[in-house]
Each structure stands twice: as structure tokens, then as C-alpha cells.
N, C-alpha and C positions, 0 to 999 in steps of 0.2 A: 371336474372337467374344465370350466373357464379357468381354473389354476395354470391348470395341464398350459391351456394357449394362449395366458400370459407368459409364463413361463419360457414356452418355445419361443413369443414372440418377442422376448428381451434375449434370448440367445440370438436370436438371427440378426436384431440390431447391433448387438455386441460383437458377433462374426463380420458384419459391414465396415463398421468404426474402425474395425484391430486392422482389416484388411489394406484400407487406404491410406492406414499410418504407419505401414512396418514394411521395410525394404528398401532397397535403395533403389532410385529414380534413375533411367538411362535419358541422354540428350545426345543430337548431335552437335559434334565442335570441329570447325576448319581450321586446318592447319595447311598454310605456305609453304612449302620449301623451298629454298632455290638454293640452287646445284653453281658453285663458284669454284670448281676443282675441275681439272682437266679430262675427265671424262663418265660415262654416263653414272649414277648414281641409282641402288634399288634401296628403297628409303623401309623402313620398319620401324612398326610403334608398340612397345613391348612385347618385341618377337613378331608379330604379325604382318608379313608384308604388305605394304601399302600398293606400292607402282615406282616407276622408274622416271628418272628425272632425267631430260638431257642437258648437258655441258652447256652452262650461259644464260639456260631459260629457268622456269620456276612452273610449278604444279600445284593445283590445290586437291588436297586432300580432306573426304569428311570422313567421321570416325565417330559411330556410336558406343558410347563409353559410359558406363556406373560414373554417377555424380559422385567427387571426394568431400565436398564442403556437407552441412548440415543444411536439411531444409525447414527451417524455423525464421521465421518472420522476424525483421527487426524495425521498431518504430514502423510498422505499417507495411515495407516494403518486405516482398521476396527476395533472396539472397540470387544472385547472377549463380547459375550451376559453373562448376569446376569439375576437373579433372584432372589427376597428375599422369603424366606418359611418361617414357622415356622413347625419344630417336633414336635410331642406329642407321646409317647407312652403309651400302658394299661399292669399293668401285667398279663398275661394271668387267673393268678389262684387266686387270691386275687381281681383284678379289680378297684389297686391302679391306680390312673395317675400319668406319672411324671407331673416333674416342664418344662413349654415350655424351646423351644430350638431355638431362632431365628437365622436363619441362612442366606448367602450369597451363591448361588450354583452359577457354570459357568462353560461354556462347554470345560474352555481351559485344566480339570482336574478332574477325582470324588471327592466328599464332602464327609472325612471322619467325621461318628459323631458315640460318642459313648455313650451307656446307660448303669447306672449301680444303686445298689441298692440304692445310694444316692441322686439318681434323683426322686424317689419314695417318698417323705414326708410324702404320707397321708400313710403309710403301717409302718412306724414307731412307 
């Protein structure tokens, strides 16, 4: 019988341990836009519409996202979480897309990016 619940009792430690070290970790990360193209802008972060940006100004976006980097300790320190996105924006009044924007986000700073009418090919 005390086999029996030592037995159990190194399963459930062993189910705790697996638990906290398997998966990948979500963070949130800001990402800037500013909208440098002549009219309003609907911004998206792989596929996922964000919000709409108007002509001149800039918007922040937060965006809870699967950490890309590993989380393993180097010399003592935590590693800053990352994530790779990709941007897409529409122009609001024509319905051009830009050209992607693959990005790098991480929470130790916002991700400034910016769109402007040059990102737009097919409106040219």
C-alpha cells in the first residue's frame, strides 16, 4: 500500500514538472503603425485584422502572440520573448494591398513600422 502512494506521489510530481516545461508561452507585443499613404489604411497581422489607421497619424497595436525564440536561460538572464508576424495592410478607398512586411516583434520595446504609398504596387 505505501508503494501504491509513493508511486502515485512521483506521478503527480512528474505530471507538474512535464506541465510547466512543455508549450509554448504567449506575451503581449506593440506594434506602431503609421499610415504614410494617402488614405486610410486596415492594417493585419498574419491574416488577422488589427484596426484601421488614418492618413498622417499612427496607431498602436497590442497583439498576444506564441513566443518564436526559446525560453532557456543564458548566463543567468531570461531571454526577451519574440515573435515573427507578418503586416499586411488595404487601402481603405481603392482596396489596393501592400506588399508583406515580415517583421520581428519583442516585448523588451514597440515595433515601429511604417506604411506608405510605395508599399501599394497594385494602386500604381
Amino acid at each position: 500500500m505505501q508503494r501504491w502512494n509513493l508511486l502515485g506521489g512521483v506521478v503527480v510530481l512528474l505530471a507538474l514538472l512535464v506541465s510547466g516545461c512543455l508549450g509554448k508561452y504567449k506575451s503581449d507585443f506593440s506594434v506602431i503603425v503609421e499610415n504614410r499613404a494617402i488614405n486610410s489604411i486596415a492594417v493585419s497581422a498574419d491574416g488577422t485584422a488589427l484596426g484601421t489607421v488614418t492618413s498622417g497619424q499612427s496607431a498602436t497595436f497590442t497583439l498576444q502572440l506564441l513566443e518564436s525564440n526559446a525560453n532557456t536561460y543564458s548566463n543567468g538572464i531570461a531571454p526577451t520573448p519574440q515573435a515573427a508576424i507578418t503586416l499586411t495592410a488595404k487601402d481603405a478607398k481603392t482596396g489596393a494591398l501592400s506588399t508583406d512586411k515580415p517583421i520581428t516583434v519583442t516585448t523588451a520595446s514597440p515595433t515601429h513600422v511604417t506604411f506608405s504609398a510605395s508599399d501599394f504596387p497594385s494602386a500604381a
